[in-house]
C-alpha positions, 0 to 999 in steps of 0.5 A: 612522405605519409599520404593521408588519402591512401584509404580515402573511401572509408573516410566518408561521412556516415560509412557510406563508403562500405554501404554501397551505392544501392542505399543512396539510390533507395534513399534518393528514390524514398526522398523524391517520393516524399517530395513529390507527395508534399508537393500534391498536398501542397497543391491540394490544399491552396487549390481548397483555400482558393476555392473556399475564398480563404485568403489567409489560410491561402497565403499561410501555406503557400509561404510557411513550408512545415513539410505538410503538417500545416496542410494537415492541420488545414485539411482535418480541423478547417475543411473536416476532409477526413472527419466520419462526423461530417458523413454521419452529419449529411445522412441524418440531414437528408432524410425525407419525412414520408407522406401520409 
């Protein structure tokens, strides 16, 4: 009789068998890691959405999950988080004449 599992560990998918296990715990750590920054910019962004009174934008991110590219897009063109614009805006705004 042939036994077809005599060399089983090789047979895994993707020749995980000859890389060890210290790859699946860097790419296990790397995963969380990810998932924990998606979830802090999750949280951000519908903390934002509920602040500014946007329903709609609000309810869009807590159900689409885009793994963060609609978070992205909310931040940079609705809130202008991140633009240099807005900076540039505020200080030519908040010049005080002077008295003569």
């Amino acid at each position: 009789m042939i036994n077809l599992f005599a060399n089983s560990y090789s047979s895994l998918p993707l020749g995980i068998g000859n890389w060890g296990l210290g790859f699946l715990t860097l790419g296990a750590i790397l995963l969380f890691a990810i998932a924990l920054g998606l979830i802090a910019l999750k949280g951000y962004c519908l903390w934002t959405a509920a602040r500014r009174n946007e329903n709609g934008w609000f309810v869009a991110i807590l159900l689409v999950n885009t793994l963060g590219v609609l978070e992205l897009i909310y931040l940079y063109f609705i809130v202008e988080k991140w633009k240099k614009n807005k900076i540039e805006k505020t200080e030519t705004t908040t010049t005080t004449p002077s008295v003569q």
